[in-house]
KETOR-354316 format. One record per residue (C-alpha): residue in one letter; x, y, z. Coordinates in pm, whole numbers, plus 50000, padded with zeros to 5 digits. Each point is the difference from the previous one (the first is absolute). Layout:
<rs>
   aa       u       v       w
    A       X       Y       Z
...
</rs>
This chain:
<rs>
   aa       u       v       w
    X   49431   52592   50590
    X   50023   49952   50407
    X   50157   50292   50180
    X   50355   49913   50079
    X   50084   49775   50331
    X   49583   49883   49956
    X   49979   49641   49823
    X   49805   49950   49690
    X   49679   49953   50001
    X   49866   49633   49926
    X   49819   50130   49681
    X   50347   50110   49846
    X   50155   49736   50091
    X   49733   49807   49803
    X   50011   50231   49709
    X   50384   49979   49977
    X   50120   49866   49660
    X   50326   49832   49946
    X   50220   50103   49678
    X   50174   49660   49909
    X   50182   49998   49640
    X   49820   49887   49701
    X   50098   49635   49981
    X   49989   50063   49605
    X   50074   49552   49936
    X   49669   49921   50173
    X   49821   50272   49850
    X   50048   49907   49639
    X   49973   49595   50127
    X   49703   50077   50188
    X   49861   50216   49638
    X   50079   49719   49745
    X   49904   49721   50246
    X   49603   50129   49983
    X   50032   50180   49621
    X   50070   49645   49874
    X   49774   49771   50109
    X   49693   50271   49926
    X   50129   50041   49692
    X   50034   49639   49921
    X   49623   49946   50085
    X   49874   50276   49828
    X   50155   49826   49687
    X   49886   49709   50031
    X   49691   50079   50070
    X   50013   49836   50387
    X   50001   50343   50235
    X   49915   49807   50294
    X   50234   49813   50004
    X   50247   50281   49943
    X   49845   50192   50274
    X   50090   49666   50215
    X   50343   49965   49867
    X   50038   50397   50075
    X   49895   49907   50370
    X   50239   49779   50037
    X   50264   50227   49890
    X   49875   50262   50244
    X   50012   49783   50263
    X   50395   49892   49887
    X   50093   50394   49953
    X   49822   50048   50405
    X   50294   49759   50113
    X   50285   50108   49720
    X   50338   50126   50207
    X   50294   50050   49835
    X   50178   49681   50151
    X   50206   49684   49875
    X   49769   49762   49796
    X   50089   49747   50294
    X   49777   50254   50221
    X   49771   50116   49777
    X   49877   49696   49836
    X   49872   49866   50336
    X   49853   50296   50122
    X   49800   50072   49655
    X   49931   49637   50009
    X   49884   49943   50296
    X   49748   50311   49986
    X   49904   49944   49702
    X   49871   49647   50056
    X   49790   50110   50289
    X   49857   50243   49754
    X   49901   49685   49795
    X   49892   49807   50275
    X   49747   50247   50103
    X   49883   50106   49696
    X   49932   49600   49933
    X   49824   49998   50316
    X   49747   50279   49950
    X   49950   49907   49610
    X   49928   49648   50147
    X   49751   50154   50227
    X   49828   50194   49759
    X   49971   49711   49730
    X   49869   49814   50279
    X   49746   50239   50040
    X   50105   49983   50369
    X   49695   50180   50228
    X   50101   50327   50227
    X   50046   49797   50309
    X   50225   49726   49793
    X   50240   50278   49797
    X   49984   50241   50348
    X   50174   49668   50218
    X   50200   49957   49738
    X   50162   50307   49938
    X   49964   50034   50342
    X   50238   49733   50052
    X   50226   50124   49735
    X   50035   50293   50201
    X   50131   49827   50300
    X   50271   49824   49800
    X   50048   50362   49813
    X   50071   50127   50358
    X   50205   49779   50141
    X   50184   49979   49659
    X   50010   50380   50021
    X   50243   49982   50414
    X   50266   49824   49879
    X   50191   50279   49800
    X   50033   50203   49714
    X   49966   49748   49753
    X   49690   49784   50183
    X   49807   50338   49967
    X   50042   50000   49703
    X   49897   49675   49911
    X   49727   50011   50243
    X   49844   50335   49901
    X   49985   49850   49639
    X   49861   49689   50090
    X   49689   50195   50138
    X   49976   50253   49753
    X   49982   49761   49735
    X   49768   49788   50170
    X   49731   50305   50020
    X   50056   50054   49631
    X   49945   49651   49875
    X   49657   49961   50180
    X   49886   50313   49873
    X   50159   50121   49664
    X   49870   49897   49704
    X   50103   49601   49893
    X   50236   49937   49725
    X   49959   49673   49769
    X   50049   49786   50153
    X   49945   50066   50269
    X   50309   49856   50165
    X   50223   50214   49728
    X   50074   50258   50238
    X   50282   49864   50224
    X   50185   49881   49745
    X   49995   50360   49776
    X   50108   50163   50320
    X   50322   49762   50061
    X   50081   50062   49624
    X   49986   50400   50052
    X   50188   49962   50282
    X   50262   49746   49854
    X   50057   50305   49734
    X   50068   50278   50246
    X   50277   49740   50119
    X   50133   49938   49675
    X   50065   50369   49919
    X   50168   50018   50324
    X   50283   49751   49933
    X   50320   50152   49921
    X   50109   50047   49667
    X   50257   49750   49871
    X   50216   50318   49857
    X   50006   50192   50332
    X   49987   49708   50236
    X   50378   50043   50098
    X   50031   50368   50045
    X   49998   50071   50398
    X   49720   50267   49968
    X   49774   49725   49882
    X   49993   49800   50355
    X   49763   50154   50229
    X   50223   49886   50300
    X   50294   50232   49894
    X   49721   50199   49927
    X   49912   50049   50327
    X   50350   49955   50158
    X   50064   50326   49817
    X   49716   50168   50186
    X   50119   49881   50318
    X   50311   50140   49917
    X   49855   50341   49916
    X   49829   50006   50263
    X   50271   49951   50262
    X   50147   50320   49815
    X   49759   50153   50084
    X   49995   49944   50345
    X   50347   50058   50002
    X   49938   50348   49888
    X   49697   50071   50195
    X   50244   49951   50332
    X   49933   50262   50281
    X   49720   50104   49787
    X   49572   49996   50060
    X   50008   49800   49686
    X   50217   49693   50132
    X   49662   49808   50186
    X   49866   50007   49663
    X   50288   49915   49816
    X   50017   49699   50220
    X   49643   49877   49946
    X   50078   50018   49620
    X   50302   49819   50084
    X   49806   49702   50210
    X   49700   49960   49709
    X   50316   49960   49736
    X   50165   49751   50198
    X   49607   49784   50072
    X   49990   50023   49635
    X   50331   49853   49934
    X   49999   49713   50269
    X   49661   49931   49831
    X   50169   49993   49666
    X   50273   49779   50125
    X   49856   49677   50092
    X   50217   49741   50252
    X   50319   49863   49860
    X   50041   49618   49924
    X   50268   49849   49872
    X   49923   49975   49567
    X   50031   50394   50039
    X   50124   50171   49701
    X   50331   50206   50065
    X   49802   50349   49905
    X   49717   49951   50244
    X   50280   49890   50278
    X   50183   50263   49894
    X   49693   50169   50002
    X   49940   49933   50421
    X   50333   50073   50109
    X   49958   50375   49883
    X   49715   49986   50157
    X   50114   49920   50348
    X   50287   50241   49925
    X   49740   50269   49949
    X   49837   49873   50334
    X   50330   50049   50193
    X   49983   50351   49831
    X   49652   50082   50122
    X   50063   49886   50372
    X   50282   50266   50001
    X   49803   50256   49846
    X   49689   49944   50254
    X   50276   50082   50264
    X   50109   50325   49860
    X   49632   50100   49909
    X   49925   49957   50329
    X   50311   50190   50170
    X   49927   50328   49717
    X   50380   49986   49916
    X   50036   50085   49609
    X   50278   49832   49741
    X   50224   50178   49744
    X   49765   50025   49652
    X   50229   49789   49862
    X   49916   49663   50237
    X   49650   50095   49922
    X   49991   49999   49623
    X   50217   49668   50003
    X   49653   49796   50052
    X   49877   50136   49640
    X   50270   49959   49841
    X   50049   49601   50163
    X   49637   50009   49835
    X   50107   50083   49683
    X   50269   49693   49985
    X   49738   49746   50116
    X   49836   50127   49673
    X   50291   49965   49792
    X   50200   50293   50067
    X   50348   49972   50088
    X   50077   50015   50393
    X   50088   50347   50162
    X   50282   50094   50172
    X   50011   49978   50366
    X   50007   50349   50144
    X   50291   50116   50196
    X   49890   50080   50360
    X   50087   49924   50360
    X   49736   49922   50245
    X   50030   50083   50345
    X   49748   49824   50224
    X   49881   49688   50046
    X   49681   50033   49781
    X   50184   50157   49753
    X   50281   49720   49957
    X   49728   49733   50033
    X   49807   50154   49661
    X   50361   50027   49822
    X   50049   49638   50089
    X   49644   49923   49857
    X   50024   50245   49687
    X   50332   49803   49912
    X   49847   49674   50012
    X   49730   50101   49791
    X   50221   50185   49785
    X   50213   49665   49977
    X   49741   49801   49957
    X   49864   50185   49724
    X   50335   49980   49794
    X   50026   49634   50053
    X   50264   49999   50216
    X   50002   49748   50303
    X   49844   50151   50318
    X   49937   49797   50346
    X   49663   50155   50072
    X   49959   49744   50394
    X   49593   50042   49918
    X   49839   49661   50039
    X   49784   49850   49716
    X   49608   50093   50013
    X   49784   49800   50178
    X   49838   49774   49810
    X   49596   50039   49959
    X   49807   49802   50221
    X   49804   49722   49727
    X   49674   50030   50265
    X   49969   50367   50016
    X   49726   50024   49752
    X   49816   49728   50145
    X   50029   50126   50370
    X   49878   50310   49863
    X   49712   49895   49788
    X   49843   49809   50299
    X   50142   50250   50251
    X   49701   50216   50238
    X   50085   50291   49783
    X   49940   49873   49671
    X   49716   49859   50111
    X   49854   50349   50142
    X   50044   50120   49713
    X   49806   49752   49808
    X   49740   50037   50222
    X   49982   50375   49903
    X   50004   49958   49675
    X   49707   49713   49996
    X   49796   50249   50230
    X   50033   50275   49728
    X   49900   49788   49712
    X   49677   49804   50207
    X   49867   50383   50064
    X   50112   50098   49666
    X   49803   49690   49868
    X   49651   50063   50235
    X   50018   50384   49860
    X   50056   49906   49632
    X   49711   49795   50063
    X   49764   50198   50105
    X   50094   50304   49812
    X   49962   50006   49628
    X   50321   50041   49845
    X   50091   49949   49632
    X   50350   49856   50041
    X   49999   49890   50361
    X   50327   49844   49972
    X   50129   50383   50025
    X   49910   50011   50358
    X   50198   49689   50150
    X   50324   50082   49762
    X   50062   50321   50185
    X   49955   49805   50314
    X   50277   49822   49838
    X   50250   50278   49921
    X   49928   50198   50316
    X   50068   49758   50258
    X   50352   49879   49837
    X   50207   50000   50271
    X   50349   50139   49850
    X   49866   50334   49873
    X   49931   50190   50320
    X   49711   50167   50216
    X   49654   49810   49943
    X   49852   50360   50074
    X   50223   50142   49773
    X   49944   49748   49648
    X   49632   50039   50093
    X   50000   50326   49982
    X   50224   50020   49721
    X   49840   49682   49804
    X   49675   50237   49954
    X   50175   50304   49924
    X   50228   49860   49727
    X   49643   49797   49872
    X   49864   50395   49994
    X   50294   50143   49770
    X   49992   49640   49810
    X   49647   49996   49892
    X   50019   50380   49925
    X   50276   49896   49757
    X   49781   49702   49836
    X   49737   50186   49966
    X   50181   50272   49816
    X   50180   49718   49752
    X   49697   49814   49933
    X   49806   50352   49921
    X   50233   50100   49714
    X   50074   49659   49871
    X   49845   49598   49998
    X   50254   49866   49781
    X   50132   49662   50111
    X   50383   50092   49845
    X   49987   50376   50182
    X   49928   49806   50357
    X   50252   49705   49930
    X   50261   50254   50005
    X   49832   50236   50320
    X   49984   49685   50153
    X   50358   49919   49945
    X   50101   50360   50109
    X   49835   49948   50335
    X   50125   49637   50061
    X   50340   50153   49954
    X   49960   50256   50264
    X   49947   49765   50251
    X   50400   49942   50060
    X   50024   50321   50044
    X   49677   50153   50183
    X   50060   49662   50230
    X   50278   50211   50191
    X   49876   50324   49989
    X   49666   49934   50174
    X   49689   49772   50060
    X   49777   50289   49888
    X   50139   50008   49651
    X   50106   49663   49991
    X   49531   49942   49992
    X   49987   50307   49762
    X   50222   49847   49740
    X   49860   49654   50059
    X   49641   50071   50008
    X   49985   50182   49609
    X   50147   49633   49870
    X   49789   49768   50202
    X   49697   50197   49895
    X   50137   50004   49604
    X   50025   49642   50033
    X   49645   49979   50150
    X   49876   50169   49646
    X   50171   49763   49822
    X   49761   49714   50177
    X   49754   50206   49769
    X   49836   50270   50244
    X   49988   50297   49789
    X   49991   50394   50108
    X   50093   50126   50294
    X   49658   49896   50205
    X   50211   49693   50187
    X   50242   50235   50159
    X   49894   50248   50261
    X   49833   49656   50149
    X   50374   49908   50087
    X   50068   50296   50207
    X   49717   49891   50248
    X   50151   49598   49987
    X   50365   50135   50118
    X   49808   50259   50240
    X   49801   49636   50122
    X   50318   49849   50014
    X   50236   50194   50175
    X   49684   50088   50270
    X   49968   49678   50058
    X   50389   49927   50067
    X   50016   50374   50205
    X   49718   49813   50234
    X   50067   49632   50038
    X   50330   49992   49918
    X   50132   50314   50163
    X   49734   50141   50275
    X   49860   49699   50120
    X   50264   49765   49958
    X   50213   49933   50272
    X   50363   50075   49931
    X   50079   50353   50052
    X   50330   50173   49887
    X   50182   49862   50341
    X   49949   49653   49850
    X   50200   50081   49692
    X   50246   50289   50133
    X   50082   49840   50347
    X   50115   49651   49886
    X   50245   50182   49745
    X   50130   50203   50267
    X   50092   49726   50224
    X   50152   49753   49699
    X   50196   50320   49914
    X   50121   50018   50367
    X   50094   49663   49973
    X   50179   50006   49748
    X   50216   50303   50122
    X   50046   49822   50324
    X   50143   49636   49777
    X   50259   50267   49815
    X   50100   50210   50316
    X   50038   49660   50182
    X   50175   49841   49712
    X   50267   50329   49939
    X   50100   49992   50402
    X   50044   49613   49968
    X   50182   49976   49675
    X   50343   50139   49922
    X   49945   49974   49620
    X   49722   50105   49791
    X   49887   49641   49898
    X   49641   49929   50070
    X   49929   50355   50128
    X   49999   50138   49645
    X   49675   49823   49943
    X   49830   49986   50355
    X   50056   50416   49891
    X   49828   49976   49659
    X   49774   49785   50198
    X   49938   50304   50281
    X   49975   50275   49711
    X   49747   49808   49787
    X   49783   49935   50373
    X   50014   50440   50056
    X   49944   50042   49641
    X   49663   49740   50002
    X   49919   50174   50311
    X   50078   50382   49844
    X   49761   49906   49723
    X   49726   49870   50233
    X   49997   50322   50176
    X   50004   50238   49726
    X   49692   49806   49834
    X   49823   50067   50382
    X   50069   50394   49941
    X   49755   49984   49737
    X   49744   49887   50216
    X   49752   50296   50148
    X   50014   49987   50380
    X   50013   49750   50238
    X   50188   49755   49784
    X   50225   50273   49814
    X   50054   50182   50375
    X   50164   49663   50117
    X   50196   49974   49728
    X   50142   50376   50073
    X   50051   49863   50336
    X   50243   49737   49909
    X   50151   50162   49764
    X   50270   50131   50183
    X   50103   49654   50165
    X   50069   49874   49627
    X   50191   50299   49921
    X   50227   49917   50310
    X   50007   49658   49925
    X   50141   50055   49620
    X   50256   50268   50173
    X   50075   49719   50235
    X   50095   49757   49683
    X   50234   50264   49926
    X   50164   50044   50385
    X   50084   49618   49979
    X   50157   49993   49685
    X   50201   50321   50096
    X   50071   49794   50337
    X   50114   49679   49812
    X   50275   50247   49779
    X   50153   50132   50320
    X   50023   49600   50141
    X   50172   49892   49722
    X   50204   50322   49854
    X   50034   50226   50332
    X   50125   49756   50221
    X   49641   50047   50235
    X   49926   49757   50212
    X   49623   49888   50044
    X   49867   50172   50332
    X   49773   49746   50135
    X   49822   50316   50183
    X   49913   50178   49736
    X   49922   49705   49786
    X   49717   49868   50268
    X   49865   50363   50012
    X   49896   49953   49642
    X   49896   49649   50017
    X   49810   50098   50329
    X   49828   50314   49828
    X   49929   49777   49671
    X   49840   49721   50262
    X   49772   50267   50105
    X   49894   50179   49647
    X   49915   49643   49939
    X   49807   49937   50279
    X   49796   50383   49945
    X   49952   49843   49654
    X   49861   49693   50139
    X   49768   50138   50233
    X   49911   50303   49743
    X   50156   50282   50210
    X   50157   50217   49706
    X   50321   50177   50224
    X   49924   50399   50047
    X   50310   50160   50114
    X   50187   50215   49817
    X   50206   49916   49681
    X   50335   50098   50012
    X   50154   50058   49656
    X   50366   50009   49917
    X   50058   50367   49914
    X   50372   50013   49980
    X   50350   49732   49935
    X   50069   49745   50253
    X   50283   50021   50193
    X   50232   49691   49888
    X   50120   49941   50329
    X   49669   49924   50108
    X   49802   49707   49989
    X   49742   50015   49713
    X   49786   49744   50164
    X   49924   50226   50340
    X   49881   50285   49799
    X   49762   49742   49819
    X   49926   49923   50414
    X   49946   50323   50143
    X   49796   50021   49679
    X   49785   49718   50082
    X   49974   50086   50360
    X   49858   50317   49926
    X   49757   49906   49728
    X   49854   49670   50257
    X   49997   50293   50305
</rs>
């Protein structure tokens, strides 16, 4: 542990594990969806094409959420057919009998597409990561018969892990069975407990948790069109209640001033009636400032909302998603960066493989694969990880495949690992490779490799692998940490400059409820993109020390202008076009130190105690600002 008032260093930042709950529905999904199809081709007789089917299922379980089948079909969908696609491609390839240089362009141009696939969000990475891997594993694993069987098994594995995610017909109607209300639950918890962590050390936290529950709901809660149902509209108008709510709470959090317990538990118990409960009571108290009045104005509405009784909530509808975003992206500089990191990787991963002799070759470009997806954090850090999870992995194999070579024993190991991947996903990379490497390799014995001779070999692949992503991918490549921290930074400064703007020129909360979910999802993309850098050794994890303290301002600034919107429209403020250009001017020039990497060095002035009400919340967040850009 650091000594207090030093930071942490990079390597325990690294080494940090997360401790998310045990999402028990995917584990059991993600256990039957692999135990099946094994056991099906053991049966008849046709393992390989179990093992394929299995795959497939993997694959499905790697982009399983607990969502609305509207959400999740797509996303398993569309992942799962870039699994097929590539694994098409490389069996293609191999029954070709394709030469080195022929297969290396190839899945050299797979790559790019993986890459640029890979920029455009969550759900492209996930596609595009696939799309390679299984690529690499057609041209080099073993071919079924035919030899074209392999795409389809995987599609039918992964059309089974959707099938036992459907709702059940008997618990279809009962509100805990809608991940939406699910998650608006959560959200609601969550503001409870920011509500209680007021004037506390724990309210920044509580906030964060509060921001990643509302991104999850929005992203549950797709636009609104006119067909709606009444339970999903009903559905989005809690939810913009619970927005108000948060806006208000930001402002309190922010000025350290506390509310009576009872306000604070009214959040969980408003959760428990979206679940079915019955609604609470409204608690009996009398707020006396403006930030105070403005939550019980927003607690009321949700509390309304929630009971079904009519509520004018003045926020304007979502913006609608622009139809050309995924195209702009796909073809946009950064995507294709990206794609030309990737395609580097794999054409040095393809000139080692080779020239070295290696017994499954495909091993080395698949954890060029995994490493360099783009959604899962450090590229130092998953390197490093990737071969220390491979490590405990193989250690594991090689222990199961010493006591026992029975085909039923490793169906079900294999199914206990593939079920673990839900879970180990969130906890950390490192474990996430130990508890994936024991079933790939279990799978690789049933392709009829016997003893434990073929796995040791894997541990120098991944150590190939991730050495060749550490050098041409990470120390030779161009983009440094400034190219990924510093444009966050100045779209989160935007964004807090749109909603600042938009609460000075507004006298209700109608757009600015969004252009603020819009600012809080920019500082939390930006907090995330920073705390990856911290796991970097030094220079790249120094600059991301450096800049840490302009996001922390930043996310306190959120905070100042909703604080500053509740006195403008329930203390009777007036917007003081002084004060208001002092923040836009100090936000003009954290963007322009972003811009011209200059990461701001004076010191960081943390709110220590309440804020005076009288006072202007927004030239605290100044002199704040001033003193950080000094």
């Amino acid at each position: 542990m650091s000594a207090p008032g030093r930071p942490r260093a990079w390597w325990a930042h690294a080494a940090r594990a997360d401790r998310p709950p045990v999402p028990w529905t995917l584990v059991i999904r993600a256990a039957t969806g692999m135990l099946t199809p094994l056991a099906l081709g053991l049966l008849g007789g046709r393992l390989d094409l179990g093992v394929y089917a299995g795959l497939g299922a993997m694959h499905a379980t790697m982009n399983d959420r607990l969502e609305p089948t509207a959400l999740r079909v797509p996303r398993i969908a569309g992942a799962v057919t870039a699994s097929a696609l590539g694994m098409l491609v490389g069996a293609a390839l191999q029954h070709a009998g394709a030469g080195t240089l022929t297969a290396g362009a190839a899945l050299t141009l797979v790559a790019f597409a993986s890459g640029a696939l890979s920029a455009t969000g969550p759900r492209g990475s996930g596609a595009g990561m696939l799309l390679l891997v299984s690529a690499t594993l057609g041209a080099g694993m073993p071919l079924s018969h035919p030899w074209w069987a392999a795409p389809p098994m995987m599609l039918l594995g992964a059309g089974y892990v959707l099938l036992l995610g459907l709702p059940h017909r008997a618990h279809a109607d009962h509100p805990d069975a809608d991940p939406r209300r699910r998650a608006l639950a959560a959200a609601l918890r969550a503001l409870g407990a920011t509500l209680a962590d007021l004037g506390t050390p724990a309210g920044s936290a509580s906030r964060q948790l509060l921001t990643a529950r509302l991104n999850q709901l929005q992203d549950l809660l797709p636009p609104a069109h006119r067909q709606e149902a009444e339970p999903v509209r009903q559905l989005r108008r809690l939810y913009e209640a619970v927005l108000g709510a948060t806006e208000t709470a930001g402002g309190l959090l922010w000025a350290r001033r506390p509310v009576p317990a009872e306000v604070a538990a009214l959040p969980d118990a408003l959760a428990d009636a979206v679940l079915g409960a019955p609604p609470p009571r409204y608690p009996d108290w009398h707020p006396d400032t403006p930030a105070l009045r403005a939550l019980d104005t927003a607690l009321r509405a949700v509390a309304d909302t929630a009971a079904g009784r009519p509520v004018v909530l003045g926020t304007a509808p979502a913006p609608p998603p622009d139809p050309w975003r995924l195209r702009a992206r796909l073809l946009s500089p950064g995507s294709a960066r990206y794609g030309l990191r990737v395609a580097l990787c794999i054409a040095v991963a393809g000139v080692v493989t080779a020239g070295v002799p290696l017994s499954r070759s495909y091993w080395v470009p698949m954890t060029v694969a995994f490493v360099l997806k783009p959604d899962l954090g450090s590229v130092f850090q998953r390197a490093v990880s990737r071969s220390v999870g491979t490590v405990l992995g193989v250690a594991v194999a090689a222990a199961v495949l010493s006591v026992t070579s029975s085909q039923w024993t490793l169906t079900v190991i294999a199914a206990l690992c593939v079920a673990l991947l839900p879970y180990s996903a969130g906890v950390h990379y490192g474990l996430n490779a130990a508890v994936m490497t024991p079933m790939a390799l279990i799978l690789v014995q049933f392709g009829g490799e016997p003893g434990t001779e073929e796995l040791w070999p894997r541990v120098l692949d991944t150590a190939l692998g991730s050495g060749i992503v550490l050098l041409f991918g990470y120390l030779l490549w161009p983009e440094r940490p400034r190219h990924r921290i510093e444009p966050k930074l100045v779209a989160a400064t935007t964004a807090v400059r749109a909603y600042l703007t938009a609460v000075v020129a507004e006298p209700e909360p109608l757009a600015e409820v969004w252009l603020r979910r819009t600012a809080y999802r920019a500082l939390a993309d930006a907090r995330q993109v920073v705390r990856h850098g911290l796991t970097e050794p030094p220079p790249n994890g120094r600059l991301a020390e450096l800049w840490l303290p302009a996001t922390a301002a930043l996310e306190r600034l959120g905070g100042a202008v909703a604080a500053y919107g509740a006195q403008l429209r329930y203390g009777g403020r007036s917007p003081d076009p002084t004060e208001v250009d002092r923040v836009l001017d100090a936000l003009d020039r954290l963007t322009a130190a972003a811009r011209d990497h200059r990461p701001p060095s004076g010191p960081a002035a943390h709110p220590t105690g309440p804020h005076d009400p009288a006072l202007s919340v927004l030239g605290r967040a100044a002199t704040e600002l001033d003193a950080l850009l000094a």
